[in-house]
Each structure stands twice: as structure tokens, then as C-alpha cells.
C-alpha positions as CSV (number, residue, x, y, z in Angstrom):
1,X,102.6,90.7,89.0
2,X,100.2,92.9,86.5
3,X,101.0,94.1,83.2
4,X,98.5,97.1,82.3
5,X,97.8,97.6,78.8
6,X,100.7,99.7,78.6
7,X,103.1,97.5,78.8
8,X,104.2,98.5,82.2
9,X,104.7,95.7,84.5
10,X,103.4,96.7,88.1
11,X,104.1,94.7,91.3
12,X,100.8,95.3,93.5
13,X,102.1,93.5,96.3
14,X,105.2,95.8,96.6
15,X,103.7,98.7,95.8
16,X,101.1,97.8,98.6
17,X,103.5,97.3,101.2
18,X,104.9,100.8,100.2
19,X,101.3,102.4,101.2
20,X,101.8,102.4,105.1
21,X,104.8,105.0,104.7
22,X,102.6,106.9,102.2
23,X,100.6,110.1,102.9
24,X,98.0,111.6,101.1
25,X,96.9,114.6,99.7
26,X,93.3,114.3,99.4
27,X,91.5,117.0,96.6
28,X,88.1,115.6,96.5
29,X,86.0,115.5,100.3
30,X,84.1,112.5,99.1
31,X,87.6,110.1,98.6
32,X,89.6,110.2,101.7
33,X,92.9,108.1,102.7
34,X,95.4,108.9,106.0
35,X,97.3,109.8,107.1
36,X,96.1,113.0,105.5
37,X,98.4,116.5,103.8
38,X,96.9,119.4,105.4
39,X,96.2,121.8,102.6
40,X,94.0,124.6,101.6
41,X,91.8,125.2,97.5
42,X,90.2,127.8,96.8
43,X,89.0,129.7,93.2
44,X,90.2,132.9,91.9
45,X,87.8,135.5,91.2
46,X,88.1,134.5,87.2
47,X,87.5,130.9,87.9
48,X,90.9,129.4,88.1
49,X,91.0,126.3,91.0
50,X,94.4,127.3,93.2
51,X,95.9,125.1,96.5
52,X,98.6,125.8,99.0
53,X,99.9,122.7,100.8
54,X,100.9,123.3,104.5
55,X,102.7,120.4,105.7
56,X,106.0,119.2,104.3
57,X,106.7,116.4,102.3
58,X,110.2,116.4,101.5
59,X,111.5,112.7,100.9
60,X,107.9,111.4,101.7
61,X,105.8,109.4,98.9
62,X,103.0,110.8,98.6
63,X,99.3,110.0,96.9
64,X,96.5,112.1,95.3
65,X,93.4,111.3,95.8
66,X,90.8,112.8,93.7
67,X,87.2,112.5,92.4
68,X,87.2,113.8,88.8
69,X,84.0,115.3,88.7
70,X,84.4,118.4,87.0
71,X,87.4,119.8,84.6
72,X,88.2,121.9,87.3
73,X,88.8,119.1,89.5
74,X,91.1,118.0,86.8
75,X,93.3,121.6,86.6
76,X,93.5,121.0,90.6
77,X,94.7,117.7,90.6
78,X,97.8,118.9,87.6
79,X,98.3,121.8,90.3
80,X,99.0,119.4,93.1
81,X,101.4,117.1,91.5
82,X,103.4,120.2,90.4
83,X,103.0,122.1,94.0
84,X,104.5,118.3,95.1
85,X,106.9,118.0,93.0
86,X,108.1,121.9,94.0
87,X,108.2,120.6,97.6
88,X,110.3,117.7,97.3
89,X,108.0,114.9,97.4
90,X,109.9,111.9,96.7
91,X,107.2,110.4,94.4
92,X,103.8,110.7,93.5
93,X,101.0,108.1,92.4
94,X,98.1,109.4,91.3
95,X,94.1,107.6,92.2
96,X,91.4,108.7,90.2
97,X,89.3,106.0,90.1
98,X,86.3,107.9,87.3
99,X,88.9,108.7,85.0
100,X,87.1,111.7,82.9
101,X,85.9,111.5,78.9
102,X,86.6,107.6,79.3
103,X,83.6,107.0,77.6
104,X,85.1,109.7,74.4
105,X,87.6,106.8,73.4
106,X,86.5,107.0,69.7
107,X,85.6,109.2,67.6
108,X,82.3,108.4,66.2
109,X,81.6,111.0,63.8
110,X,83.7,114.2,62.0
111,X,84.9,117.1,64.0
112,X,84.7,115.9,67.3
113,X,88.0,115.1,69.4
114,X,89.5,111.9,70.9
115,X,88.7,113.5,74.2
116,X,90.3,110.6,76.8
117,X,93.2,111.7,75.3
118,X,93.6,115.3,75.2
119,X,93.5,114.2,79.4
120,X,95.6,111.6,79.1
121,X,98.4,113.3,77.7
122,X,98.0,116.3,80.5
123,X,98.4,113.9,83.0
124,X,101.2,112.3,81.6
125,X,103.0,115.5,81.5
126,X,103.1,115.7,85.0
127,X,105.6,113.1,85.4
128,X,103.7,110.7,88.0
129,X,105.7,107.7,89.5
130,X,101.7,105.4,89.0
131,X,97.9,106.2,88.1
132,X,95.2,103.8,89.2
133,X,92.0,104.0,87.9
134,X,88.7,102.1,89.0
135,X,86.8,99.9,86.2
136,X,87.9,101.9,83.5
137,X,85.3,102.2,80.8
138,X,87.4,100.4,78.5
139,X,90.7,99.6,77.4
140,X,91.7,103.1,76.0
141,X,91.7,105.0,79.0
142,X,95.1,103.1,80.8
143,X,96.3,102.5,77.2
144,X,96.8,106.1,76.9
145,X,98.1,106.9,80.5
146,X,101.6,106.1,80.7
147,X,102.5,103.8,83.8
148,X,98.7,103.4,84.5
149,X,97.0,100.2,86.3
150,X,93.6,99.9,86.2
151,X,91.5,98.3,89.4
152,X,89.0,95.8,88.0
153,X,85.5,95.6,90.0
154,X,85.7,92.4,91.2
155,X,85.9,92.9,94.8
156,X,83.4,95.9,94.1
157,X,80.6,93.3,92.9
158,X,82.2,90.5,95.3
159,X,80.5,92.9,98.3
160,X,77.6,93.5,96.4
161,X,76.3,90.4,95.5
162,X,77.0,89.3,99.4
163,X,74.8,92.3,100.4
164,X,71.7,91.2,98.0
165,X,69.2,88.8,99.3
166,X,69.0,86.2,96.9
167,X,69.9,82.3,96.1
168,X,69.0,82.5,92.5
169,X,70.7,85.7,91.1
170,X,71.9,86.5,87.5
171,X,74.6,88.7,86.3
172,X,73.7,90.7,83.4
173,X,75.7,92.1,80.9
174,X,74.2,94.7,79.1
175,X,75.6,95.4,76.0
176,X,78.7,93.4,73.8
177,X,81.1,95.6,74.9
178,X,80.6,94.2,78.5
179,X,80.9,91.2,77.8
180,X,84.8,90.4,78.0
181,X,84.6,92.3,81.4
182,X,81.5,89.7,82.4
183,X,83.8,86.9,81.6
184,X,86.7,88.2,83.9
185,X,84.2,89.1,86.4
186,X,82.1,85.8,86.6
187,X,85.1,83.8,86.7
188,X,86.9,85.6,89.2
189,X,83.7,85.4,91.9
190,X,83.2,81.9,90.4
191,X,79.4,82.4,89.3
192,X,77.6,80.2,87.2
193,X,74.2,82.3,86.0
194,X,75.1,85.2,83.6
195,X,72.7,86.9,81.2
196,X,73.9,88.7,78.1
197,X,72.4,91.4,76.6
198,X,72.6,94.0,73.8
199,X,71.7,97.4,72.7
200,X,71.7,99.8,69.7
201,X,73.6,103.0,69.4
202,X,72.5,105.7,67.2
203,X,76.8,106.6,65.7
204,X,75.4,110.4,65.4
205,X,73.7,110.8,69.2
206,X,75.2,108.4,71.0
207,X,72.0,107.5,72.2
208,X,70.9,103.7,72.7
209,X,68.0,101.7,72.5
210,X,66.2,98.8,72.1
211,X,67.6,96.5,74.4
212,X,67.5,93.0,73.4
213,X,68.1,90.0,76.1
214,X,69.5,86.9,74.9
215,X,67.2,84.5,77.0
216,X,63.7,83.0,76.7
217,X,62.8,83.1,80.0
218,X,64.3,84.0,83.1
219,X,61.6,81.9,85.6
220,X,61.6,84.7,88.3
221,X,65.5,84.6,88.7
222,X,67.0,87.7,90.3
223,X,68.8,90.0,88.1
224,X,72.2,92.4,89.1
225,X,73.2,94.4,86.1
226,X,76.7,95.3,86.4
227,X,78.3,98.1,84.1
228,X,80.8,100.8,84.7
229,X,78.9,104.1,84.4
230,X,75.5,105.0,85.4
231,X,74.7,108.4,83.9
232,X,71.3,109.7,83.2
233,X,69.7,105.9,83.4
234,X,67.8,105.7,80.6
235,X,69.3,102.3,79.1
236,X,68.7,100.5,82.5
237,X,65.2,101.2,83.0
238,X,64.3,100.1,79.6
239,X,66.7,97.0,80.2
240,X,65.0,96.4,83.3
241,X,61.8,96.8,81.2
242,X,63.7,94.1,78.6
243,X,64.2,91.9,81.6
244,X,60.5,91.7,83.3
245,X,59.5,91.0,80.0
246,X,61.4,87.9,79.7
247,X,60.0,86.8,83.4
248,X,63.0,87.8,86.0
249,X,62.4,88.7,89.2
250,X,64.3,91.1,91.3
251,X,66.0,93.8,89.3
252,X,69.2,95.2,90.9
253,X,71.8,97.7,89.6
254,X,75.6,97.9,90.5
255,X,77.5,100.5,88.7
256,X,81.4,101.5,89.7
257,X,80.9,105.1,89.0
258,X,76.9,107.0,89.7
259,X,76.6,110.2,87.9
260,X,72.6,109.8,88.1
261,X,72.6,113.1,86.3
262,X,68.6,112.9,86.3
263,X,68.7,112.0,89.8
264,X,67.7,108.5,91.5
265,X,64.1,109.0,91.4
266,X,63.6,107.7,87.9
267,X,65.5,104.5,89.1
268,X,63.5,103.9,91.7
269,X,60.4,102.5,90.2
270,X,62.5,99.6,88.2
271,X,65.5,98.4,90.6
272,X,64.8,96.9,94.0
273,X,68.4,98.1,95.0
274,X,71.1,99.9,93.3
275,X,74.9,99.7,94.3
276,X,77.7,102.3,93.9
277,X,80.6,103.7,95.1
278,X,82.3,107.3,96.1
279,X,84.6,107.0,92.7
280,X,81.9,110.1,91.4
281,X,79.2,109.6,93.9
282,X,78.8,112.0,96.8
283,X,75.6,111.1,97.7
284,X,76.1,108.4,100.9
285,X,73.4,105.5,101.6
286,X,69.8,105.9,100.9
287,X,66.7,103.8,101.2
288,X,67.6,102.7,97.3
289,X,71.3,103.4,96.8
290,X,73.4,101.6,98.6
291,X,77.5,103.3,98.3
292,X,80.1,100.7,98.6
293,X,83.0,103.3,99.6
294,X,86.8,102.6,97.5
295,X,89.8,103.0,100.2
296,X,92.9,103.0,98.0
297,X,94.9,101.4,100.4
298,X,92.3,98.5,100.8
299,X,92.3,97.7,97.1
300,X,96.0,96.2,97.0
């Protein structure tokens, strides 16, 4: 049994032998499950997403699968579960593995909104039997959704660390808030080397700097940082700076969810590998990213 931070006791084991009768509407191209519901999207000429599903579903379960890349992607998946729900679907759980505006769960100066949510509460209106998410950002997001159950990236890191070359590896944590999650995750895969780190944020940007890394020296050990969101990249590299300073060796990067909004060339000079997976991703393997793909089935 799981209890999410709602309060919602979840059996994963029953609901996982529930999956083989389960079909599934996938909205996103990059997140597939079968057996698949044949359906069409398409965007009105003033910019409103729209689907027609054409295959039944009466008395089936069915699940949504979705890569929340965009706010429209968001308006299609509330469509779905509605369009569903009209045809007489006998339940629907909902995976959305990059949950968006989980990293707007505060509100860190006057005017702005508690983003996470504003979402949160559309989805819930939608009456959804389950939502799973993927390494939430932290523990606001599945607070927020009601009946949620959030994945943790243990298996996620489990495959990477088996893929990197390396008999004298460190995890790294890069900033305090990553720490609890570290804890679960190095006791979980039963790992003994784990480097902490920390940051500043500027409360009015966002922005952070000055990474600071709580070791003297590393002696050429092999470094995975492991964090949930990879945006533009800018806090790695200089924490991969922060790290070759204090003598480590190999740098690698795992992140559940690879926005790379500046693209992976400005990665490239600082990590010897970097690991993600099709949660937001859509770019496949490439001689420096390596995608680890999430199967919702597989994860129960």
C-alpha cells in the first residue's frame, strides 16, 4: 500500500493488475501505451485544441496519456476526460508524468499566482478515478491533486546508474531542497557515496547561483547529478564547474523531465552523458542524451 500526500490510500499492486483490461487514449505522440483508442485532434482556426474519439469505450477503463508540454496540451487532455466520460467510459486515470507550473508552488513575491494550483483544481474538476505523476518537483503538486500518486525516480536512476561506466560514482544533490528526495533515493538503490550541494536563489528572478559543494575533495570520483527538471541548464554547468573544482571526475546528468530550452549544445561541453526520459522530452537518443523511455504500465 501507498498513501500520497493527500491522504488517499492507493493499492499499486491492484491497481496494476487492473492495467491489462485497460486501454488508452494516448494525446501526446512522444508517450504511448496499448492497446491504443483511435482518435483524431486537431485546432480550430482561433486556436482552440478539439478531439473526436472513434472507438468505443462503453464499460471499458480507460487511461490518458499525455505529455504536458504546452497549456494547450493541458485544454486537450480536460477535453478527453469529458469526451470519455460522455462515452460511457467506466473510469478514467489520468498519467501526466511533467505535471505543469510544478515548480510555481509558492509564491515568492506580490502579484504573482499560486500557478500549480489554478491546474490542479482544473483537473480535479474533471472527476478522475487516479492521476500519476513522475518525480514531482515537490510535494505541492500531488498535495493539490485530489486522488493523486506520485512515481518516485528510483527505478528511473536504478537504469541509469547501470548504463554509466563507472565503479566509483557519486550521487549529487544539488540544492537543499533535493536533499530529502536523495535520502529516499540512495536508500532505495542502496548507495553509499552521495554529495550534497547548495545554491542561491535571487526571491525576485528566481534565478540561482553560486553553487557551493559540501566536500573537500572529490579524488577523481564520478559524479551523476540527479534532479527533477532540466530547463535551460544554467545551474548544472556552473555546478559541474563547482564540482571539477573540487577534483571529481566524470560529470553526468540525469534529470526525470528535459525541457533543454537552450538546447543540448551548451550541456555538452560539461557532462560526459546526460539521462532523460519522454515525460517532456521528444528528442530520442543522441551521441550525449541518452532517453530512458516511462511505460505506465511498466512502472506498477
Amino acid at each position: 500500500m501507498t498513501q500520497n500526500t493527500c491522504g488517499v490510500l492507493l493499492s499499486i499492486p491492484k491497481f496494476a493488475s487492473k492495467l491489462h483490461k485497460m486501454k488508452f487514449l494516448n494525446l501526446s505522440k512522444g508517450l504511448q501505451c496499448t492497446p491504443a483508442i483511435a482518435h483524431e485532434t486537431f485546432v480550430f482556426s482561433g486556436g482552440e485544441p478539439h478531439l473526436k474519439i472513434t472507438d468505443g469505450v462503453v464499460g471499458e477503463p480507460v487511461g490518458i496519456t499525455v505529455q504536458a508540454r504546452t497549456a494547450a496540451d493541458f485544454i486537450l487532455l480536460l477535453l478527453a476526460i469529458e469526451a470519455l466520460h460522455n462515452l460511457g467510459a467506466a473510469s478514467v486515470e489520468v498519467f501526466i508524468p511533467y505535471f505543469p507550473a510544478a515548480r510555481q508552488d509558492r509564491r515568492m513575491v506580490g502579484g504573482e499566482p499560486l500557478s500549480v494550483k489554478v491546474y490542479a483544481q482544473m483537473l480535479n474538476t474533471a472527476q478522475v478515478r487516479h492521476v500519476f505523476t513522475f518525480d514531482a518537483h515537490s510535494e505541492v503538486a500531488p498535495a493539490v491533486l485530489d486522488r493523486c500518486a506520485n512515481i518516485s525516480n528510483h527505478e528511473f536512476i536504478r537504469t541509469v546508474v547501470s548504463a554509466i561506466p563507472s565503479n566509483n560514482l557519486a550521487l549529487v544533490a544539488p540544492d537543499a531542497g533535493s536533499a530529502k528526495k536523495m535520502h529516499h533515493l540512495a536508500a532505495a538503490l542502496a548507495w553509499k557515496n552521495v554529495v550534497q550541494c547548495d545554491k542561491t536563489r535571487n526571491v525576485a528572478t528566481g534565478q540561482l547561483s553560486n553553487p557551493n559543494v559540501f566536500a573537500d575533495d572529490l579524488r577523481g570520483m564520478d559524479c551523476l547529478i540527479v534532479d527533477d527538471i532540466c530547463d535551460g541548464g544554467g545551474t548544472f554547468i556552473q555546478l559541474a564547474e563547482a564540482l571539477k573544482n573540487k577534483n571529481a571526475g566524470r560529470i553526468y546528468l540525469a534529470v526525470s523531465h528535459g525541457i533543454f530550452s537552450k538546447g543540448p549544445d551548451v550541456l555538452e561541453p560539461h557532462f560526459e552523458r546526460i539521462f532523460t526520459t519522454n515525460s517532456f522530452y521528444n528528442g530520442g537518443t543522441t551521441a550525449l542524451i541518452e532517453m530512458v523511455p516511462l511505460s505506465f504500465p511498466s512502472l506498477f
